[in-house]
C-alpha positions in Angstrom: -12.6 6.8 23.3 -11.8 10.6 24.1 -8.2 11.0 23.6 -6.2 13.3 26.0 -4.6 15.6 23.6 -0.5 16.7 24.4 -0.5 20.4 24.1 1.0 21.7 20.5 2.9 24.6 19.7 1.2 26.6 17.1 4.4 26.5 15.1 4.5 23.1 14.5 0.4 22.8 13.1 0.3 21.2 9.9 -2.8 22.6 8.9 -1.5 22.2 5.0 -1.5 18.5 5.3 -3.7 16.2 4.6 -3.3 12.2 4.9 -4.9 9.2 3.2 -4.7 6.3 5.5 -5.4 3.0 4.4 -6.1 0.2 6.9 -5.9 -3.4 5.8 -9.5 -4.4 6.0 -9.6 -6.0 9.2 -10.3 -4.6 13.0 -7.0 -4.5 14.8 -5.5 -2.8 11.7 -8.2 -0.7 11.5 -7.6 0.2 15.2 -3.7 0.7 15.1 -4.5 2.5 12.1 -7.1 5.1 13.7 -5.1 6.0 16.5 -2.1 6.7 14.9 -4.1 9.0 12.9 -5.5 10.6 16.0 -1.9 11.4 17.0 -1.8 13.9 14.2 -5.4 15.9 15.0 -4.1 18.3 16.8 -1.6 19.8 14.8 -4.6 20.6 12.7 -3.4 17.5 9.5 -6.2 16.9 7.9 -7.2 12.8 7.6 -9.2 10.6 5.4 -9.5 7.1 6.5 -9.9 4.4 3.8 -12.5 1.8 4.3 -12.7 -0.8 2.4 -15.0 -3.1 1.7 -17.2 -1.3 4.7 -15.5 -3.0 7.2 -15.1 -0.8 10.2 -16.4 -1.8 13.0 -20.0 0.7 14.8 -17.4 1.9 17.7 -14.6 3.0 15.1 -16.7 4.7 13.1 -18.3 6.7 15.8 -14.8 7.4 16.8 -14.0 9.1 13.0 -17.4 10.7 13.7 -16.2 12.8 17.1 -12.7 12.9 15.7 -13.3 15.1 12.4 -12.1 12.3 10.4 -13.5 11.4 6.8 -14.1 8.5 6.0 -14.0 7.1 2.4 -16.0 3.7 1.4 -14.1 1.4 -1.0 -15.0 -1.4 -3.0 -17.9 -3.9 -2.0 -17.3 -6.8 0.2 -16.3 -10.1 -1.3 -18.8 -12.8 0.0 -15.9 -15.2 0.0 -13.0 -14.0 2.5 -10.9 -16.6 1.1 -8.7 -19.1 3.2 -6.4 -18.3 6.2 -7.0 -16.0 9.5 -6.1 -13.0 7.4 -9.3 -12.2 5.1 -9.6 -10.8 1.3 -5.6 -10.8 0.8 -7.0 -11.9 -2.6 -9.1 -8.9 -3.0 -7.5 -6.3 -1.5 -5.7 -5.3 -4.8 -9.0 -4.8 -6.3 -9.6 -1.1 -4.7 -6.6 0.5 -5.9 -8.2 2.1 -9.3 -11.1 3.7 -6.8 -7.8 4.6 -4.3 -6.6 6.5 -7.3 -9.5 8.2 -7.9 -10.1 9.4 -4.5 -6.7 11.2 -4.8 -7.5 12.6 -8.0 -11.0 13.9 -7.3 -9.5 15.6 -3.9 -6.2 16.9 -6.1 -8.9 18.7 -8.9 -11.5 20.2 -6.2 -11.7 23.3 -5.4 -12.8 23.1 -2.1 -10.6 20.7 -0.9 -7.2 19.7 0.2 -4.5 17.4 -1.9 -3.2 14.3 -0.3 -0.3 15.3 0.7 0.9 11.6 2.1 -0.8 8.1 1.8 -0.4 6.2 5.1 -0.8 2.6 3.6 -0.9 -0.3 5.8 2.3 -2.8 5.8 -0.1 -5.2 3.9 -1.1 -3.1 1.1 1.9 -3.1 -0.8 -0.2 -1.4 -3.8 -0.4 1.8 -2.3 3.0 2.4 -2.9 1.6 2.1 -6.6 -1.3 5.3 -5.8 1.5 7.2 -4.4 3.9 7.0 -6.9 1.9 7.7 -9.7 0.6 11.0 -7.8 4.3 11.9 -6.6 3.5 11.5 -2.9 5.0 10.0 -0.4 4.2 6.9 1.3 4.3 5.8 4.7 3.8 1.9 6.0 2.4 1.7 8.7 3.6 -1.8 10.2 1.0 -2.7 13.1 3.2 -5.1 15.1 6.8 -4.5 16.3 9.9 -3.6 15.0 11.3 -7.3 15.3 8.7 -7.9 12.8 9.2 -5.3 10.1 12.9 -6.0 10.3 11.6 -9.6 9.5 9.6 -8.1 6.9 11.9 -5.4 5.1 14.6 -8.4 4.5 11.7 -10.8 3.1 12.9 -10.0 -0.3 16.4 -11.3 0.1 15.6 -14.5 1.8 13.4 -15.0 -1.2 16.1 -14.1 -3.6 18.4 -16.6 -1.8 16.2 -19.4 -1.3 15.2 -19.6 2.3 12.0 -19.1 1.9 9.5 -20.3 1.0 10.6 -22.5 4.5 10.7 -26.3 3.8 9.5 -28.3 6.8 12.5 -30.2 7.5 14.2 -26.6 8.1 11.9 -25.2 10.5 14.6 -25.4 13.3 17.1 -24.0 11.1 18.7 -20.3 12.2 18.7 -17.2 9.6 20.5 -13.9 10.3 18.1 -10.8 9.9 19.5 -6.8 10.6 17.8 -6.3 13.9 17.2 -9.9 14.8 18.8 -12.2 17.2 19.7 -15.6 14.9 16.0 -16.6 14.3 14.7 -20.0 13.9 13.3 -20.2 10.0 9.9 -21.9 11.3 9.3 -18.6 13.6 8.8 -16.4 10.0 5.6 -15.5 9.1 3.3 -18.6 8.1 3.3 -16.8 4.7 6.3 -18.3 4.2 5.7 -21.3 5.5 5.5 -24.2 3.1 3.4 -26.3 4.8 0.9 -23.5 5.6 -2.5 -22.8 3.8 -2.0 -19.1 3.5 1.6 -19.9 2.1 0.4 -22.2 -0.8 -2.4 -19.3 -1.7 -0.2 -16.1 -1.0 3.4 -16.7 -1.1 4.2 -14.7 -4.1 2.3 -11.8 -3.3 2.8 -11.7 0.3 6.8 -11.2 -0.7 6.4 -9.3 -3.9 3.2 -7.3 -3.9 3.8 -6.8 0.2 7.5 -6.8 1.2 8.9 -5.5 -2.0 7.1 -2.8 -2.3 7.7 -1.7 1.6 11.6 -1.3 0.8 10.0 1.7 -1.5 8.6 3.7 1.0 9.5 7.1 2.4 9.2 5.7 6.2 7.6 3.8 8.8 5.3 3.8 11.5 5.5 1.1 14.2 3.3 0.0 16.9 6.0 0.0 19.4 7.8 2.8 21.6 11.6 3.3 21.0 12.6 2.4 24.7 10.9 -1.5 24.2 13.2 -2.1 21.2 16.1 0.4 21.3 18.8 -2.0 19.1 16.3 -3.0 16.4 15.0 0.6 15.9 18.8 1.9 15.7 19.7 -0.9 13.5 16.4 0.0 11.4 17.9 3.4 11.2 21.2 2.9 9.9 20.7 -0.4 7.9 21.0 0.6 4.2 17.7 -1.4 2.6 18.1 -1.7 -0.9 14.8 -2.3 -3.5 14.6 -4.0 -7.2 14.1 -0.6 -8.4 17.1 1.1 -6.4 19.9 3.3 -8.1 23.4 3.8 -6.6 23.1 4.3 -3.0 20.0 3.2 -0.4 18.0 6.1 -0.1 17.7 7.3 3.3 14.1 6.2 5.3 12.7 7.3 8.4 11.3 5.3 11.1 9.1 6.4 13.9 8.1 4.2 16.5 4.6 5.8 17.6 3.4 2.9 20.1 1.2 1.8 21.9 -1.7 1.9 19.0 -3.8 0.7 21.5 -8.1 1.6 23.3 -7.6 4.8 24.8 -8.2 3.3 28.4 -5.0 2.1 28.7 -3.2 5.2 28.0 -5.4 7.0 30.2 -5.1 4.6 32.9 -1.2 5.3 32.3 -1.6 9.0 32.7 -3.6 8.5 35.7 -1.3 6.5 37.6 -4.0 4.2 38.9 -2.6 1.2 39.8 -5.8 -1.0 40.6 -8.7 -1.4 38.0 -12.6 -0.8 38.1 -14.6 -2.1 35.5 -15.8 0.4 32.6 -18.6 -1.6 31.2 -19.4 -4.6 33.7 -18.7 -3.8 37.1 -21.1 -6.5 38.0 -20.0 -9.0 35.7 -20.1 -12.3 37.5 -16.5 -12.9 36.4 -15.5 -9.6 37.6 -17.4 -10.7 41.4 -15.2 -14.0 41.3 -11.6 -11.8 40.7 -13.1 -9.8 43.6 -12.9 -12.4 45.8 -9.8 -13.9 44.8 -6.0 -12.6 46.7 -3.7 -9.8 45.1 -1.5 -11.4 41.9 -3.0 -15.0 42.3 -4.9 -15.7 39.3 -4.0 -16.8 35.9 -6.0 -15.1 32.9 -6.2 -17.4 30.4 -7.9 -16.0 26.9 -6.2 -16.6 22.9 -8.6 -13.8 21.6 -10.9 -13.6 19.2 -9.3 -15.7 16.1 -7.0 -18.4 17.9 -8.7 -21.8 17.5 -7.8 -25.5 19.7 -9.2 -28.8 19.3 -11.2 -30.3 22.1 -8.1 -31.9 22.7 -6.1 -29.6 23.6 -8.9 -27.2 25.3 -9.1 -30.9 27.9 -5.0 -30.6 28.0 -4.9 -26.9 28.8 -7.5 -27.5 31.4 -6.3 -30.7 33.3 -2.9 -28.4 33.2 -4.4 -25.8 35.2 -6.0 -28.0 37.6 -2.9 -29.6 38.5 -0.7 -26.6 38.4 -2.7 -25.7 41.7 -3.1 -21.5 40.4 -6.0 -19.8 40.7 -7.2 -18.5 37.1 -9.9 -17.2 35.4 -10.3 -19.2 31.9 -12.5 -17.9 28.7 -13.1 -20.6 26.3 -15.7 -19.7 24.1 -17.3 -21.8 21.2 -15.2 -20.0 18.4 -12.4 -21.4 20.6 -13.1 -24.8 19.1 -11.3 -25.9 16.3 -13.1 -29.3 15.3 -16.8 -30.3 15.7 -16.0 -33.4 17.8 -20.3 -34.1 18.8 -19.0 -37.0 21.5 -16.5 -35.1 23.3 -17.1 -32.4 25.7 -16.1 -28.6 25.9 -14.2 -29.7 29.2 -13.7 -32.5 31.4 -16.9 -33.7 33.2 -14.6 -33.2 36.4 -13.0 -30.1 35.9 -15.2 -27.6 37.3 -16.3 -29.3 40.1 -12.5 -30.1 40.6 -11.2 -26.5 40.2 -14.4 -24.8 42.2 -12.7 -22.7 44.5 -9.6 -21.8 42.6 -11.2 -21.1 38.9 -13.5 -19.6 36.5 -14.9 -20.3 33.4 -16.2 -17.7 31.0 -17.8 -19.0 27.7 -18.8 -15.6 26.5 -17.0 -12.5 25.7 -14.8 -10.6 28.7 -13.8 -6.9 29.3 -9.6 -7.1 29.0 -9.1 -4.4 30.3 -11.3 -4.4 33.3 -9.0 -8.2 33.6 -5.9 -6.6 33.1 -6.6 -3.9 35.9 -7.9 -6.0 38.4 -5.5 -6.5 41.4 -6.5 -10.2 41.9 -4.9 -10.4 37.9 -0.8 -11.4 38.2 -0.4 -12.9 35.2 -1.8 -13.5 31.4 -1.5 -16.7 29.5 -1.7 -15.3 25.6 -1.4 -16.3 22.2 1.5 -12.9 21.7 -0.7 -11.2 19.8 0.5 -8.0 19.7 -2.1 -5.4 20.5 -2.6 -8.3 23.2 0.9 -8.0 24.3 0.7 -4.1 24.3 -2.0 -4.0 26.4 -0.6 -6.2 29.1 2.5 -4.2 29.7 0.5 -0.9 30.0 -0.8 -2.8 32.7 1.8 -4.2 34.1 0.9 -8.2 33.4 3.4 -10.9 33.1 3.1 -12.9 30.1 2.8 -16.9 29.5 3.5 -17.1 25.8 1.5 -19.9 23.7 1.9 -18.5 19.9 0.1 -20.0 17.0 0.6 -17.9 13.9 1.4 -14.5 11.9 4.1 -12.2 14.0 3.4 -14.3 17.0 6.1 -16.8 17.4 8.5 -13.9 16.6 6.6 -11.9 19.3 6.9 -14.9 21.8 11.3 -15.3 21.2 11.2 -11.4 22.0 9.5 -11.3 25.4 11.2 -14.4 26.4 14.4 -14.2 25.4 14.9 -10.5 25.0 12.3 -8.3 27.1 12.2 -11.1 29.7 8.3 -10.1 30.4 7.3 -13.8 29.4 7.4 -17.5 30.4 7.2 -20.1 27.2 4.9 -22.3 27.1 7.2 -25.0 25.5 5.0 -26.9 22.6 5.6 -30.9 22.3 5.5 -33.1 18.9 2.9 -31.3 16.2 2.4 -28.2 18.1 0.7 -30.0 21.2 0.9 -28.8 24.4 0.8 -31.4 27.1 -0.8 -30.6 30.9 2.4 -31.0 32.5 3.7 -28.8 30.5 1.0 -26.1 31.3 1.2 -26.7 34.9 4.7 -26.0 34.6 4.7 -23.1 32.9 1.6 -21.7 35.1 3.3 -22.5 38.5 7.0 -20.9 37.1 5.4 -17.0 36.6 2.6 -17.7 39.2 4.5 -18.9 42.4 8.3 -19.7 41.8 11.1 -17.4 42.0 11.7 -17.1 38.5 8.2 -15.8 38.2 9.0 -13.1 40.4 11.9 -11.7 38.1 9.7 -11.5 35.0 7.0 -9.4 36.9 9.6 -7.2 38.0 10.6 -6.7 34.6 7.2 -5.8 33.0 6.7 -3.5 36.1 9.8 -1.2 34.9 8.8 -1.5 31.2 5.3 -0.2 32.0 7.2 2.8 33.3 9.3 3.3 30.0 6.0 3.1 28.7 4.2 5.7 31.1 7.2 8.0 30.0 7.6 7.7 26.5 3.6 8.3 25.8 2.7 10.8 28.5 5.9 13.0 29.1 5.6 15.8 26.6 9.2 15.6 25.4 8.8 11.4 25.3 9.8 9.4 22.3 6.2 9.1 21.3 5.3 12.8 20.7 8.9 13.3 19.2 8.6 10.7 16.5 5.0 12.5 15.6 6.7 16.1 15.3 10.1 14.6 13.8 7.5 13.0 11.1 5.9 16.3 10.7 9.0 18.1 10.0 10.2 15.4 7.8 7.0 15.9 5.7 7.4 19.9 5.2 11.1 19.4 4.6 10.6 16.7 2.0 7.4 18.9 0.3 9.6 21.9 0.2 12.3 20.4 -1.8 10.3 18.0 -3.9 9.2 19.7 -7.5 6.1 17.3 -7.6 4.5 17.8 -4.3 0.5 17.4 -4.0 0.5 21.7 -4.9 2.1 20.9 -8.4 0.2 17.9 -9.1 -3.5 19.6 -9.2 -3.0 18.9 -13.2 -2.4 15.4 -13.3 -5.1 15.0 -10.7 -7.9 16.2 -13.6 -6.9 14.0 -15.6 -9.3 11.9 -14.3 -12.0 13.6 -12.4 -15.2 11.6 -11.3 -16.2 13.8 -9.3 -19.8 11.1 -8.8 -17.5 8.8 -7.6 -16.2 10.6 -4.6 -19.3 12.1 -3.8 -21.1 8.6 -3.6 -18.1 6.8 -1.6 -17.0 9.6 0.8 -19.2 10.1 3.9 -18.5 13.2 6.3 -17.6 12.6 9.5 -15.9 15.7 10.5 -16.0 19.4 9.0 -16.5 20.0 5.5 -13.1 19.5 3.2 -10.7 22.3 3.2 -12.7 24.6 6.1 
């Protein structure tokens, strides 16, 4: 993942900072969270990356090992996740005392750097706690779009005036939220759900020890780019958030919109201006052969990542829908697809494949996206909104068919269909099911009808607000990076406890063992 580094002026190197981040403990935060942090490298800011409970992934590591970033081990893995999609939001908390100590120990070392900013992720509402009681500023980092930290920072108040938790019977009920179009109450976060799981576990704490604590930050960092959500970033801006522990006026936040926080590849692939794809792992990948074969924007990708489960029934409903929609698509259903354990019913229908020969594929293990994405045969993506998902299809210029099933994606499905206009629905019937008429509708609007043809258009010219804002030196990206970088060295100069005046407090409790034992050295030794 070598990262093509925008050339810095000298003036603007921050070789005085040095930033905590602190992923949620799960891969695409860990992700979003490590390129943001690359962003920053070359202005010389020093990082340490949090990981708790040992949870980055072999390929992330080794990019903190080429990047000169250190990485700090926290905590020890719980051997129950809990329930939900979103594991250890029970046991996250639990790393905060060693989070306090690795500031301490790097505030009372001589041969390192303070933490001069905690970068904590939008989830880990107790590092506004770390950073408080070290006088530090903290920045969220919110890893999906704008739409949704607007949702988020106003959490608090629908709590306060009794919309949420969200009662069943007012699922389809509107709510008004700064930045939002009027938004259906059953598209919040499941978190607020009453009928969810993860609601009944982590209500309170999702709104109190999560939102709340976000309205206290300095600023925000969003996995988006200004020119994808211009109103809700200006209304982010100017919208005066208010907190349980606020004093006469709002205080004034900052929000940078540093997107897309996605692989490398697709950046590159951006700066390159290559328009047609070759596969960097697999070019022999039987899959790959098939989409060689196959005419320019004809097939259907079909693939709900890595966490998205269906019943057998539905898996049958989504693929007698693509048989009779008539499309050409390329299908990855792989056992963690499954939902239930159903022994007498098949994977797929006994006819389907022999039915759908010359116009589909089947994968039932893992698939390179991107080499997907890139390939020319590829004219549209049938997704569950995910948003690194979603990200990665407009760098490469894919139309959308939106099937959301939880977390930000419902709200990320109402945006690209009703706002970006890079997405067909994928309308759901009675209980969430979707019915194969109504996924051969939905694949033969964006595949061959004229409709189709106005959302491709439209994810063709946001890919080049997206080529622009990332790989023009004076596009929004870089500027929200330097206009956080002068934000920090203003807000250091005038604040009397910046990281430089709090080497005292920072003895206080030196265990020096204790960082020693959890930090391991990826990068040059601290402070050189």
């Amino acid at each position: 993942m070598a990262q093509v580094a925008a050339p810095v002026d000298v003036e603007k190197c921050s070789n005085d900072v040095h930033m905590l981040v602190v992923p949620y403990p799960a891969r695409g935060h860990n992700l979003v969270c490590i390129q943001l942090a690359r962003k920053f490298l070359p202005y010389g800011v020093r990082v340490t990356l949090a990981n708790i409970f040992d949870n980055l992934s072999p390929d992330l590591l080794h990019v903190c090992q080429t990047e000169n970033i250190t990485v700090a081990n926290l905590g020890v893995c719980p051997a129950d996740p809990g329930p939900g999609n979103l594991p250890f939001m029970g046991d996250v908390e639990s790393v905060q005392g060693e989070t306090e100590q690795l500031v301490a120990n790097f505030a009372s070392g001589t041969d390192s750097l303070p933490v001069t900013c905690i970068v904590g992720d939008i989830l880990l509402g107790w590092t506004q706690n770390v950073a408080d009681k070290f006088g530090i500023p903290r920045y969220v980092i919110c890893t999906s779009r704008a739409g949704f930290l607007a949702a988020f920072l106003h959490m608090p108040t629908l709590a306060g005036q009794g919309i949420v938790p969200v009662q069943p019977p007012e699922a389809s009920e509107l709510v008004d939220i700064p930045g939002l179009p009027p938004t259906r109450r059953g598209d919040l976060s499941p978190a607020v759900q009453a009928s969810s799981l993860f609601c009944k576990y982590f209500f309170a704490q999702y709104v109190h020890r999560c939102c709340q604590p976000a309205l206290e930050a300095a600023g925000y960092f969003i996995n988006s780019f200004y020119e994808l959500e211009p109103s809700c970033i200006d209304l982010l801006r100017s919208f005066p958030y208010e907190h349980e522990n606020s004093k006469g006026s709002s205080p004034v936040r900052s929000f940078f919109p540093v997107g897309p926080l996605v692989h490398d590849e697709y950046l590159q692939l951006l700066r390159l201006e290559v328009a047609e794809g070759s596969s960097f792992v697999e070019p022999g990948a039987p899959y790959l052969r098939w989409l060689d074969r196959q005419p320019t924007d004809s097939v259907l990708y079909v693939n709900f990542g890595s966490i998205v489960s269906l019943s057998k029934r539905q898996i049958h409903e989504l693929a007698l829908g693509l048989e009779a929609s008539k499309q050409r698509f390329l299908l990855v259903v792989r056992p963690s697809t499954v939902k239930d354990s159903d022994e007498d019913l098949p994977l797929l229908p006994e006819s389907f494949k022999a039915h759908t020969l010359e116009t589909g594929f089947v994968q039932s293990q893992w698939v390179n996206q991107l080499d997907v994405l890139s390939h020319p045969a590829v004219g549209g993506f049938l997704t569950h909104c995910g948003w690194n998902s979603t990200l990665e299809s407009i760098c490469r210029g894919v139309p959308l068919l939106a099937w959301p099933f939880q977390a930000d994606q419902m709200l990320n499905c109402r945006f690209l269909v009703d706002e970006a206009k890079t997405a067909v629905e994928v309308r759901k019937g009675e209980n969430g099911f979707v019915s194969r008429e109504e996924v051969a509708r939905a694949a033969r609007e964006l595949m061959a009808e004229p409709e189709g043809d106005a959302v491709k258009e439209n994810v063709r010219k946001l890919r080049e607000k997206v080529k622009k804002a990332v790989c023009e030196a004076d596009g929004s990206v870089q500027k929200s990076v330097e206009n956080f970088l002068a934000e920090l060295k203003t807000s250091r100069r005038d604040c009397p406890t910046s990281p430089s005046n709090m080497t005292t407090r920072g003895r206080l409790i030196d265990k020096s063992s204790i960082l020693k034992h959890n930090l391991v050295q990826t990068g040059s030794p601290m402070g050189a």
